[in-house]
VEXTIPA-756739 format. One record per atom (N, C-alpha, C): residue in three letters; x, y, z. Coordinates in pm, whole numbers, padded with zeros to 5 digits, always signed. Example, Ala and Ser with C-alpha at 12.3 -4.5 7.8 and 13.67 -1.06 7.14 Angstrom:
ALA+01319-00569+00780 ALA+01230-00450+00780 ALA+01320-00330+00780 SER+01285-00225+00708 SER+01367-00106+00714 SER+01290+00003+00787 
This chain:
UNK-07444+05631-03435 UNK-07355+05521-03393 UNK-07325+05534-03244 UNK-07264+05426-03182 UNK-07327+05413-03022 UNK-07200+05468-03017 UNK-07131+05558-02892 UNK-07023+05630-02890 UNK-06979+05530-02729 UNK-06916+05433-02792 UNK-06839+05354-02731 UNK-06732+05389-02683 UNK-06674+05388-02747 UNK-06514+05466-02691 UNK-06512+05606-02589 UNK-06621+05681-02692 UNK-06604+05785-02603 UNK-06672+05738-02425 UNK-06743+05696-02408 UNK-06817+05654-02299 UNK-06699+05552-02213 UNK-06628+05514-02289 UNK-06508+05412-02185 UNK-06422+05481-02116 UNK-06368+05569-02252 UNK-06283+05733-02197 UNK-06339+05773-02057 UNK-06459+05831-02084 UNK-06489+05933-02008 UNK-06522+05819-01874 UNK-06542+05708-01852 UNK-06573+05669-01751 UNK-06404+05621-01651 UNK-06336+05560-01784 UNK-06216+05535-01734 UNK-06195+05696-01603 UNK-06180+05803-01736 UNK-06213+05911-01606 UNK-06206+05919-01421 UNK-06409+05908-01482 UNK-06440+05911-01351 UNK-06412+05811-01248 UNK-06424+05737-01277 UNK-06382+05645-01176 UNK-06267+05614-01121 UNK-06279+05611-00972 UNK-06168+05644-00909 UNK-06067+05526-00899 UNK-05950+05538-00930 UNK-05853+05463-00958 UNK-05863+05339-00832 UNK-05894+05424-00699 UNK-05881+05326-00562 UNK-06036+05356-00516 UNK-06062+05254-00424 UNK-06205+05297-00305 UNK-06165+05377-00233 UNK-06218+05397-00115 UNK-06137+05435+00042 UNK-06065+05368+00107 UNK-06041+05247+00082 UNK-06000+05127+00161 UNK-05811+05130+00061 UNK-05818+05221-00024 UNK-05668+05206-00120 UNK-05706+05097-00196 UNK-05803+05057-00208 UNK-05773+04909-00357 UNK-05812+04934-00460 UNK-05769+04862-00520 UNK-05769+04932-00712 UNK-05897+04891-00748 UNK-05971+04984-00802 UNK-06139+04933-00848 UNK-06119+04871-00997 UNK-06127+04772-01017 UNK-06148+04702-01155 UNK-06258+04754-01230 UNK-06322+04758-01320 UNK-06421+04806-01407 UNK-06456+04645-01534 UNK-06509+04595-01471 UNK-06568+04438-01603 UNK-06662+04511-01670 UNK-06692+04526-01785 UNK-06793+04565-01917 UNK-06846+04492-01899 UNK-07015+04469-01848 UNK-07120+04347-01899 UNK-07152+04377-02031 UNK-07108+04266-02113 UNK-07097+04280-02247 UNK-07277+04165-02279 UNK-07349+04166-02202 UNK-07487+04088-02285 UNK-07531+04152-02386 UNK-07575+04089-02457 UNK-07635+04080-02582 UNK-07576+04212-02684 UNK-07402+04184-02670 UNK-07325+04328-02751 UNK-07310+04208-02825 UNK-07301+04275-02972 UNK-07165+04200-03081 UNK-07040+04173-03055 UNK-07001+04127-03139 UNK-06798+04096-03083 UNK-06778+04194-03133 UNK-06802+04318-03235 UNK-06753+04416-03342 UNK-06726+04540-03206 UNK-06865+04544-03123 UNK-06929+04669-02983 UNK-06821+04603-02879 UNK-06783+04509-02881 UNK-06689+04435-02740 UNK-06562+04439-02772 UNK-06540+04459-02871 UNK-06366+04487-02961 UNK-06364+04611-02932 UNK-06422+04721-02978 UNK-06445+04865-02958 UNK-06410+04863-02831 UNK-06515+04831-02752 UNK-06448+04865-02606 UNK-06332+04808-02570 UNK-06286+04677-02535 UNK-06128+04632-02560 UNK-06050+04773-02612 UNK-06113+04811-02678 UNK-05963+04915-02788 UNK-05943+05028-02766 UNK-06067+05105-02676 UNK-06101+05208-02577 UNK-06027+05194-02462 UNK-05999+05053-02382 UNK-05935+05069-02285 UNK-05984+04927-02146 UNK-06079+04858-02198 UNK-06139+04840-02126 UNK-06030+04628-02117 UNK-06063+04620-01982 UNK-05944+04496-01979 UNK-05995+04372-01933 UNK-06160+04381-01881 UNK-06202+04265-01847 UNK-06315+04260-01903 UNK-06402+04209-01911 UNK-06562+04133-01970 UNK-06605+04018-01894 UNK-06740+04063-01887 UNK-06782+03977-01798 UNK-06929+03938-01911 UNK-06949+03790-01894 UNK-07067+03725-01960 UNK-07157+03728-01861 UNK-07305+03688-01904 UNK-07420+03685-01854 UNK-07477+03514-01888 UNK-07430+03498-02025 UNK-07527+03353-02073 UNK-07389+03274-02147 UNK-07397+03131-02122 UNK-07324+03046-02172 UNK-07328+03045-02292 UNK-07417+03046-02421 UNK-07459+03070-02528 UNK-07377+03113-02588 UNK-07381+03273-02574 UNK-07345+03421-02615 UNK-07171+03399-02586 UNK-07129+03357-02483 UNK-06986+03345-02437 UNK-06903+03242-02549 UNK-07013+03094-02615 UNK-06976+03027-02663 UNK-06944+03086-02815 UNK-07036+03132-02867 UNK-07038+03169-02966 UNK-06955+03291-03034 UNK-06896+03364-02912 UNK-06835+03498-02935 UNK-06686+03470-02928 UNK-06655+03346-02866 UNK-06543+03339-02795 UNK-06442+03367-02858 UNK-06421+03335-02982 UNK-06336+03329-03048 UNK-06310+03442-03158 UNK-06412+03542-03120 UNK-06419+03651-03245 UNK-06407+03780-03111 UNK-06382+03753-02979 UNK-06310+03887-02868 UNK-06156+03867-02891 UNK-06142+03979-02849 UNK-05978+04025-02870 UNK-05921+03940-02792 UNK-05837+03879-02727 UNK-05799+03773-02661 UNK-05707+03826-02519 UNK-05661+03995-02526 UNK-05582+04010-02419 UNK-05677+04060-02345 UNK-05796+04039-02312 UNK-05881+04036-02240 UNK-05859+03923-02102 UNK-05961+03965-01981 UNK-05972+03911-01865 UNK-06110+03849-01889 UNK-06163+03723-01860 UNK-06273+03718-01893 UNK-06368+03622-01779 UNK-06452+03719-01737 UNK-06556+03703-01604 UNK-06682+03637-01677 UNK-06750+03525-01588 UNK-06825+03477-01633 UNK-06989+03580-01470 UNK-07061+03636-01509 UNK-07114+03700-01413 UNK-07291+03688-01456 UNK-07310+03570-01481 UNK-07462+03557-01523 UNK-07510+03381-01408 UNK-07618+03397-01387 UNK-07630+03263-01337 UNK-07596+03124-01404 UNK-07586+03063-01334 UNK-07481+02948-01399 UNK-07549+02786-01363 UNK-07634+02735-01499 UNK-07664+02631-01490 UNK-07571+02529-01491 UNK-07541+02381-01401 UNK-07459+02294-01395 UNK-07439+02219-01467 UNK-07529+02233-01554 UNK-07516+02141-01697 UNK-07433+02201-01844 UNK-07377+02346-01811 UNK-07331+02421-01900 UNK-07170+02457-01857 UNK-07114+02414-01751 UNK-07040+02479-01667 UNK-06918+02359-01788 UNK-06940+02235-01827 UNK-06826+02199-01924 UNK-06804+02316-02040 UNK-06839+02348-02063 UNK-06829+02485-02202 UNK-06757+02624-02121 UNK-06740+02648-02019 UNK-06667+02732-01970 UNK-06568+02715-01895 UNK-06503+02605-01856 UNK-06366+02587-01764 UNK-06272+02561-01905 UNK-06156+02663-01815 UNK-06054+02679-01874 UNK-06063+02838-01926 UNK-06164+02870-01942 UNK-06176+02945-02015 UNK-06240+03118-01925 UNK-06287+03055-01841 UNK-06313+03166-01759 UNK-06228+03199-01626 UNK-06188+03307-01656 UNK-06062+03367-01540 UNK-06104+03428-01430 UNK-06288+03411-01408 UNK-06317+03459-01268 UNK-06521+03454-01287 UNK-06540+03328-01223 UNK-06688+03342-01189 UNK-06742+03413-01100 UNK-06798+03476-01122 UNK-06875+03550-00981 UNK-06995+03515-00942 UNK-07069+03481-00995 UNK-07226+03376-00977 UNK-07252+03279-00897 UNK-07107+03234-00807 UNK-07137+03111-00760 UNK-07250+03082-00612 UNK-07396+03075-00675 UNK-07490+03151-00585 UNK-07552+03009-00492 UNK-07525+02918-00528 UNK-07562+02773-00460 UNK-07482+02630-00405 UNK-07482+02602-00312 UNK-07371+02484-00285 UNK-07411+02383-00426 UNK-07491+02405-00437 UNK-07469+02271-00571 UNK-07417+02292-00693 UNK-07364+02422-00755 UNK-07317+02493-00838 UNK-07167+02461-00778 UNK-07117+02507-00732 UNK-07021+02465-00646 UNK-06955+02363-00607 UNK-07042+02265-00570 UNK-06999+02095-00571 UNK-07004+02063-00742 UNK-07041+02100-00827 UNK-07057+02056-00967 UNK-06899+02131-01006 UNK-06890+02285-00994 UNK-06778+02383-01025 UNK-06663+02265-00972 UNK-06601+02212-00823 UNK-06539+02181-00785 UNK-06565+02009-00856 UNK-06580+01970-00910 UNK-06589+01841-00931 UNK-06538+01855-01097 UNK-06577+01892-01157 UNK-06554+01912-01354 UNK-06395+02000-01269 UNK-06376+02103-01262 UNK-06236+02157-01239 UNK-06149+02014-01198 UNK-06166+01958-01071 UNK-06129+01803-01058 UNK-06068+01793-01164 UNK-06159+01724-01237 UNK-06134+01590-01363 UNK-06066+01715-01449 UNK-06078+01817-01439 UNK-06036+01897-01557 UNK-05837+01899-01537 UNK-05857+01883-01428 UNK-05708+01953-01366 UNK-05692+02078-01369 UNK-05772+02139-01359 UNK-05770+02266-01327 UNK-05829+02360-01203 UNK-05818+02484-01164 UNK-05856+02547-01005 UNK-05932+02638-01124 UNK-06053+02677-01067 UNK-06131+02729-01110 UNK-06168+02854-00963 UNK-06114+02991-00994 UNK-06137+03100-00942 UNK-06314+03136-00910 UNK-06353+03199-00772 UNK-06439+03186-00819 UNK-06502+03334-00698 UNK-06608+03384-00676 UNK-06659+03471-00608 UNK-06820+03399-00514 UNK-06792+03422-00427 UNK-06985+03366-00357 UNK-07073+03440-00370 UNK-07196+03435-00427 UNK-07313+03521-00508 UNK-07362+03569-00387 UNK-07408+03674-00293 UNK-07455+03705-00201 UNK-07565+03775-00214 UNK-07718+03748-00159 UNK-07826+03810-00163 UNK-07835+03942-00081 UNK-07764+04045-00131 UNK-07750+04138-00046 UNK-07921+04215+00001 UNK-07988+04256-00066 UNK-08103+04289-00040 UNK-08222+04168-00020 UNK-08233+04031+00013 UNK-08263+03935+00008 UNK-08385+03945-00079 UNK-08397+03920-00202 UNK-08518+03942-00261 UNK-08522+03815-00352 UNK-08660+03756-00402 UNK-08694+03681-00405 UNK-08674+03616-00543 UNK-08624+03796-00630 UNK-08607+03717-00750 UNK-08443+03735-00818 UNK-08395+03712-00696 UNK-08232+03718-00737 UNK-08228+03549-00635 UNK-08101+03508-00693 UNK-08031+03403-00625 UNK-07906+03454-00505 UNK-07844+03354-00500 UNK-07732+03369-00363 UNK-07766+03344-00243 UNK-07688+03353-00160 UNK-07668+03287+00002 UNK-07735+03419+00064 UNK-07727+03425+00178 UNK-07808+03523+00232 UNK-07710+03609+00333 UNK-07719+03711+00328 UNK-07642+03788+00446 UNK-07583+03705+00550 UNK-07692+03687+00612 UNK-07645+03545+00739 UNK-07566+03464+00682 UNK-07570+03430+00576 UNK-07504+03248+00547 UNK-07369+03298+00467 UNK-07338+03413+00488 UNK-07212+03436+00385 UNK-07080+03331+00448 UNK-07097+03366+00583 UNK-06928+03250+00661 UNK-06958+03140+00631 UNK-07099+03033+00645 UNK-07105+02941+00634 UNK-07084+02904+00535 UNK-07129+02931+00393 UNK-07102+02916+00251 UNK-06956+02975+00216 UNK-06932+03027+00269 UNK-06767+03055+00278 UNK-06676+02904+00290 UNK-06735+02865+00437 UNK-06663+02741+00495 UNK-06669+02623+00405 UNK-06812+02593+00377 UNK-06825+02482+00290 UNK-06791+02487+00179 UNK-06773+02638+00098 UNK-06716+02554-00054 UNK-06557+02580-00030 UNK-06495+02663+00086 UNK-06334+02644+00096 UNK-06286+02509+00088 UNK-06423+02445+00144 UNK-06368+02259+00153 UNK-06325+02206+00014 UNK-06382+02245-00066 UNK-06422+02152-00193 UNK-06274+02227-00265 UNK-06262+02070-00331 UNK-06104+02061-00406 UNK-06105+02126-00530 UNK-06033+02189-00577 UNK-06030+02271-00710 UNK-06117+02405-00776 UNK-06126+02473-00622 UNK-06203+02598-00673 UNK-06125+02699-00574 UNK-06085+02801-00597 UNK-06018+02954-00507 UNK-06088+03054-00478 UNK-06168+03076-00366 UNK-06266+03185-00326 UNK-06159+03312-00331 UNK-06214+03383-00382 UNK-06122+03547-00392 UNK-06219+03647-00366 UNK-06350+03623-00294 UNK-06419+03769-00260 UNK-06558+03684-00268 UNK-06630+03803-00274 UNK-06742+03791-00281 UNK-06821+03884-00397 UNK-06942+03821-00452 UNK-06997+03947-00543 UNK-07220+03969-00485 UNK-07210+04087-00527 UNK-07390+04124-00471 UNK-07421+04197-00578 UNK-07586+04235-00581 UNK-07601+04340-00679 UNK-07705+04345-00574 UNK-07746+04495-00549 UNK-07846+04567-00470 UNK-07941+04563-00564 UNK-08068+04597-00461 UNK-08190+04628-00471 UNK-08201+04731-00587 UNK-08284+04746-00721 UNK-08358+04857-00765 UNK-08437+04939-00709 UNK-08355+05050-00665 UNK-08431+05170-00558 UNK-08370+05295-00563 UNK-08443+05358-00518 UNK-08388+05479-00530 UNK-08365+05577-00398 UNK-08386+05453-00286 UNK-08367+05469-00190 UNK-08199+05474-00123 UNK-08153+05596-00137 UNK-07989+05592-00088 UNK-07938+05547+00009 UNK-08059+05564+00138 UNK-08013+05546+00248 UNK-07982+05339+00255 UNK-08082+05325+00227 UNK-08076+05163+00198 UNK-07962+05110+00134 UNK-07947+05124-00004 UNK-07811+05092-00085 UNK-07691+05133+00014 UNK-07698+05224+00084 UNK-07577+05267+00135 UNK-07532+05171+00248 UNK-07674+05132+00313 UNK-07655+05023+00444 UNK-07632+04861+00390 UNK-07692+04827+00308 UNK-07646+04723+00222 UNK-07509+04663+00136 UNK-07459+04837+00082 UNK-07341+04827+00022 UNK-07234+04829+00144 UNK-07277+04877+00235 UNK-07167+04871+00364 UNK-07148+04752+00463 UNK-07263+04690+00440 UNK-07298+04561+00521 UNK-07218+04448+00443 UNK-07194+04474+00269 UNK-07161+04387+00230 UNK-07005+04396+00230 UNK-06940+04508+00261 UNK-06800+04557+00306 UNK-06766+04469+00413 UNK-06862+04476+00537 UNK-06832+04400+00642 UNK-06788+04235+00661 UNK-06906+04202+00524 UNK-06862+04036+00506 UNK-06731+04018+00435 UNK-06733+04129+00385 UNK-06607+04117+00288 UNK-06493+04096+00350 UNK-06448+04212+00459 UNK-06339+04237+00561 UNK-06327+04103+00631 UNK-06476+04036+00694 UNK-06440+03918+00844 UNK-06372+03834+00699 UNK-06409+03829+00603 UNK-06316+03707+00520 UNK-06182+03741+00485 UNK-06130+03837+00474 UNK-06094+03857+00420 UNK-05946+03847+00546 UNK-05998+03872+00617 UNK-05897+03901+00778 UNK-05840+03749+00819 UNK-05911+03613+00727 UNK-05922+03460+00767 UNK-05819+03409+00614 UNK-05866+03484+00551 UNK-05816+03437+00438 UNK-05699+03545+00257 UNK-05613+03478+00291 UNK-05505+03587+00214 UNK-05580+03596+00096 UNK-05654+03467+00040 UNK-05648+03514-00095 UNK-05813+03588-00126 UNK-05886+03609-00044 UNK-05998+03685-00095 UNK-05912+03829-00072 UNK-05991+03888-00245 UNK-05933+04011-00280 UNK-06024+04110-00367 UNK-06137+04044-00376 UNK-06237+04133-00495 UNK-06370+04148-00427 UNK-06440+04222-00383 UNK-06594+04271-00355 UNK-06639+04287-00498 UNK-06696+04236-00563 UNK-06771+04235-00659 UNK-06892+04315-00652 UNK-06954+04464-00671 UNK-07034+04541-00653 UNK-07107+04639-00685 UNK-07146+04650-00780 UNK-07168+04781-00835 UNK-07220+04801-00988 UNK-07345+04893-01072 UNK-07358+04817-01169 UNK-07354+05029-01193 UNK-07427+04989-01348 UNK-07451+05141-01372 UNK-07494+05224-01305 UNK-07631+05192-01248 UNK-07714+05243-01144 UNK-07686+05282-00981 UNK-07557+05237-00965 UNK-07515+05238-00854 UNK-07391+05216-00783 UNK-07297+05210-00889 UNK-07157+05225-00885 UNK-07114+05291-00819 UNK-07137+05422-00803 UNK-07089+05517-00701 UNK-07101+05485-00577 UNK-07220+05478-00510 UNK-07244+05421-00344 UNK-07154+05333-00334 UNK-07137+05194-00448 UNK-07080+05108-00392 UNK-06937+05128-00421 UNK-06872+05187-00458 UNK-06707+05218-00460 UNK-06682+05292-00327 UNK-06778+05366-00291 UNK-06768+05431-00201 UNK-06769+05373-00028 UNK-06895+05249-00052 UNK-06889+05187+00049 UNK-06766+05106+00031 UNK-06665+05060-00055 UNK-06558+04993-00019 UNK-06563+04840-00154 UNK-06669+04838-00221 UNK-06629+04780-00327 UNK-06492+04787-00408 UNK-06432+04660-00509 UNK-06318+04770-00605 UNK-06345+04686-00724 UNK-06470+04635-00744 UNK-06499+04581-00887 UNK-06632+04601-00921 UNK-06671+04627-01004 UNK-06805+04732-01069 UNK-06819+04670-01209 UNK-06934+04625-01238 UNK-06991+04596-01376 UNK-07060+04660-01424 UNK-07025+04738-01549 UNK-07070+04802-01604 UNK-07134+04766-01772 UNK-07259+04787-01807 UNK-07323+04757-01913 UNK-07350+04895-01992 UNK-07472+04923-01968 UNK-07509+05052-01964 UNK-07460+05194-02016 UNK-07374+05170-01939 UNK-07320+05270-01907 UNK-07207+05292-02005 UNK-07176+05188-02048 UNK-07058+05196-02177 UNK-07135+05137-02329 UNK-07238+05086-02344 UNK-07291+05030-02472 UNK-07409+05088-02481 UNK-07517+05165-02369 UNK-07644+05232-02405 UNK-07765+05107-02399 UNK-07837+05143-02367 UNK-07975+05082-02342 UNK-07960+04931-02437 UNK-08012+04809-02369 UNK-07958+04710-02413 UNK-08096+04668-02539 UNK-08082+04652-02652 UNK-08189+04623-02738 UNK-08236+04500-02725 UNK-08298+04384-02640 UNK-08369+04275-02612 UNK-08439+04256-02702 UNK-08386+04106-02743 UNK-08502+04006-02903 UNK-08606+04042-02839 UNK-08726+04037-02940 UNK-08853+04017-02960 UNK-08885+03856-02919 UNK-08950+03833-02844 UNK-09001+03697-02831 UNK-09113+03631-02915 
């Protein structure tokens, strides 16, 4: 049996309450392709936010997660699915395209509601991730601050697969930097979104204080057969 709890424990642990910077590191569970039975467990271990990957899985579970949960929507985000999640999601981090964005800010609109949200940033610019690009972080900053009914609160990245330290380290620090010029313009950005199993450490270290963790609390993810 997958030792859930114990793995929340022990990470609650390690991980350091603050970065270097003094801010409180959040810990979101990427809960893809867990049961609600494996996502309750953790809830009951300790764990206070969840973050989704697929609209689907979010729809279908919704109502069978513990409810005093925080709940992050952190998977790419088609515009045609985004009615099935307002209201309901307490912090997107995906928001990797102005047109995601003009769609996000338009349904929130009509919804009457402010929809929280993070700018997807291509920190290692690679070809098969989405987001704005290093360069374009202020500009995509500026343009969706415009748009009515959405609250930028940070930014989120996921680095390169490497095993190259020196790199992650210049990347995870570079993405500190975008973090700070926004952050110095604007009161309410408050979350660097950063860090996964593989690499949590560098990035708490470079100054992240929110880390998604899968892996690392549920064990190797079992993927359908196609």
């Amino acid at each position: 049996m997958l030792k859930i709890e114990e793995n929340v424990k022990n990470l609650l642990k390690e991980i350091p309450q603050t970065n270097p910077f003094g801010e409180k590191v959040t810990l979101v569970a990427a809960v893809k392709l867990q049961s609600p039975n494996d996502i309750n467990r953790a809830i009951s271990a300790g764990i206070k936010d969840i973050g989704d990957n697929h609209v689907q899985e979010f729809r279908d579970k919704f109502t069978e997660i513990t409810p005093n949960v925080r709940r992050h929507f952190i998977g790419r985000l088609q515009t045609n699915k985004i009615k099935y999640l307002l209201g309901k999601v307490d912090l997107y981090h995906s928001v990797d395209r102005l047109n995601l964005a003009l769609e996000l800010s338009k349904r929130s609109a009509a919804a009457e509601t402010v929809s929280e949200i993070l700018i997807q940033i291509n920190a290692g610019n690679e070809e098969t991730k989405g987001g704005f690009s290093v360069k374009e972080t202020l500009e995509a900053y500026e343009k969706i601050k415009a748009l009515p009914a959405l609250k930028i609160s940070g930014l989120m990245a996921m680095l390169p697969y490497t095993e190259d330290y020196a790199l992650l380290t210049a990347l995870a620090a570079q993405m500190r930097e975008k973090y700070d010029l926004l952050r110095r313009q604007d009161e309410n950005i408050k979350h660097l979104s950063m860090g996964m199993s593989g690499d949590w450490k560098i990035c708490i270290q470079a100054g992240s204080n929110m880390i998604r963790l899968g892996t690392a609390i549920f064990g190797t993810r079992n993927y359908p057969q196609k």
